[in-house]
C-alpha positions as CSV (number, residue, x, y, z in Angstrom):
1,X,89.6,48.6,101.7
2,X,92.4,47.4,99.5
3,X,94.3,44.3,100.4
4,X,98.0,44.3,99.4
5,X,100.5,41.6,98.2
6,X,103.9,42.8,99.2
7,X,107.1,42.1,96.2
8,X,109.4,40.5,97.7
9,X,112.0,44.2,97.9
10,X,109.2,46.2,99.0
11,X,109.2,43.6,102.3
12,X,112.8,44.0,102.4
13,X,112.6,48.2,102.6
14,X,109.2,48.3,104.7
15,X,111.7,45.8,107.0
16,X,115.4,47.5,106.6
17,X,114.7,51.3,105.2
18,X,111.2,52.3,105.0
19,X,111.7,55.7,104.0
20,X,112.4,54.1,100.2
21,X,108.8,53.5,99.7
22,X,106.6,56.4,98.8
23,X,104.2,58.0,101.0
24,X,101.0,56.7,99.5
25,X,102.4,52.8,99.8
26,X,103.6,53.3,103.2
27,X,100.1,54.7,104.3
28,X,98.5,51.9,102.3
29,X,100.6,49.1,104.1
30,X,99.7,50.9,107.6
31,X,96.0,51.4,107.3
32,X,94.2,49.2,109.6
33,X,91.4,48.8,107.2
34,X,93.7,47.1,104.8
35,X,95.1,43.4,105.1
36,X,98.9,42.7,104.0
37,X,100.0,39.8,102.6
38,X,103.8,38.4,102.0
39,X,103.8,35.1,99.7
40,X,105.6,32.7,100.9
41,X,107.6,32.5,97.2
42,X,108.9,35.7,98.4
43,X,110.5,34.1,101.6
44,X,111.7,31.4,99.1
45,X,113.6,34.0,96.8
46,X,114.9,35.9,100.0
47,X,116.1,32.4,101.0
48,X,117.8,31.8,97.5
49,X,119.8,35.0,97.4
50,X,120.5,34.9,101.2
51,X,122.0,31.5,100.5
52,X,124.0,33.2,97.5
53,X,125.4,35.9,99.9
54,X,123.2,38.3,98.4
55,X,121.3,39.6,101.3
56,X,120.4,38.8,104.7
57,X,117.5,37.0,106.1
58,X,116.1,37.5,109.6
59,X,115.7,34.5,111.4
60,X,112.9,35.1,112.9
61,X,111.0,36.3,109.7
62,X,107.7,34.5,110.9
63,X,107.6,36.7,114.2
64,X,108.4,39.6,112.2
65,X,105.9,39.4,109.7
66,X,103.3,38.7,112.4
67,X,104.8,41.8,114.5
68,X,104.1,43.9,111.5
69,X,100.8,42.4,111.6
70,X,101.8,40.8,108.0
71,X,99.8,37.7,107.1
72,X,101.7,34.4,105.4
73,X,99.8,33.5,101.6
74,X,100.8,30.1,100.8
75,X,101.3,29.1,97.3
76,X,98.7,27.0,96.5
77,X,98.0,24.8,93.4
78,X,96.0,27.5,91.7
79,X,98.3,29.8,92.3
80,X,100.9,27.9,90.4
81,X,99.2,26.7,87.3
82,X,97.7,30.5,86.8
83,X,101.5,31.5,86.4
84,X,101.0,29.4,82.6
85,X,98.3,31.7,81.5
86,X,100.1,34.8,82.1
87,X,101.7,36.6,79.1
88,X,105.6,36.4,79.1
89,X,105.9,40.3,79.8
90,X,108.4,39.4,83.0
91,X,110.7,36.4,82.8
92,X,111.3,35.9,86.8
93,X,109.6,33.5,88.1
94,X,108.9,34.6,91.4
95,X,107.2,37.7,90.4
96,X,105.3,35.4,87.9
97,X,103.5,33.8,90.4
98,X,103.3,36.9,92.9
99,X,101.0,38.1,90.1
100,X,99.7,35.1,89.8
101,X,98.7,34.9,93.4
102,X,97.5,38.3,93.1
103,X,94.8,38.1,90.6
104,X,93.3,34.8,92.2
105,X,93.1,36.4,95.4
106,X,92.0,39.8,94.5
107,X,94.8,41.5,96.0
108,X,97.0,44.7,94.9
109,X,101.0,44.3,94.5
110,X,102.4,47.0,95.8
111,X,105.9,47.2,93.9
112,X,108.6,49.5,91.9
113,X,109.0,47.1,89.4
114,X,107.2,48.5,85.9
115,X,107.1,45.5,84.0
116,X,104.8,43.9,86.6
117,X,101.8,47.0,85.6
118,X,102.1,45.5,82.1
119,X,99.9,42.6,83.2
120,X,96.3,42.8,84.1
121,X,96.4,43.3,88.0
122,X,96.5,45.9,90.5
123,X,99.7,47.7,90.9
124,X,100.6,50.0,93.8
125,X,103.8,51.8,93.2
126,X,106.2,51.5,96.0
């Protein structure tokens, strides 16, 4: 069983157009054996850029994500003061700390972004 930390735009395909995600991460993401995680800095940066125009939001994200059978990972102190002892590979900060979040909890990221597979956790390409 792998447990998975969703980036924040592979929440936003699984959500608007699955099909961009590769076979292998949507099987991962649907196997009942695994559990699936969405931080909640990712609903903080979807909040940010919805607020900018940049994308839209659903309202009811908390009934979605539990509809999906998604569970919530609150940032936590840990969480946050990990994000100083990473190397500066990746300057944003909210992937910072998804990585962060990652490695304390033991979970694989499932993303498309290659700069996150430059630190020392488990990367699932989306």
């Amino acid at each position: 069983m792998t447990d998975l930390l969703l980036d924040t735009h592979v929440l936003l395909w699984w959500l608007e157009e699955p099909g961009l995600l590769t076979a292998e991460a949507r099987e991962a993401i649907f196997d009942q054996d695994s559990d699936v995680y969405v931080s909640v800095a990712s609903a903080w940066e979807m909040g940010i850029k919805s607020a900018l125009g940049k994308l839209s939001v659903p309202d009811n994200l908390p009934e979605v994500l539990g509809a999906n059978e998604f569970e919530v990972l609150d940032v936590r102190l840990p969480h946050a003061m990990a994000v100083r002892d990473l190397p500066v590979v990746h300057g944003d900060p909210f992937d910072r700390l998804l990585i962060a979040q990652a490695r304390i909890e033991g979970l694989t990221i499932v993303t498309r972004d290659p700069r996150i597979g430059e630190y020392d956790v488990a990367v699932l390409t989306a």
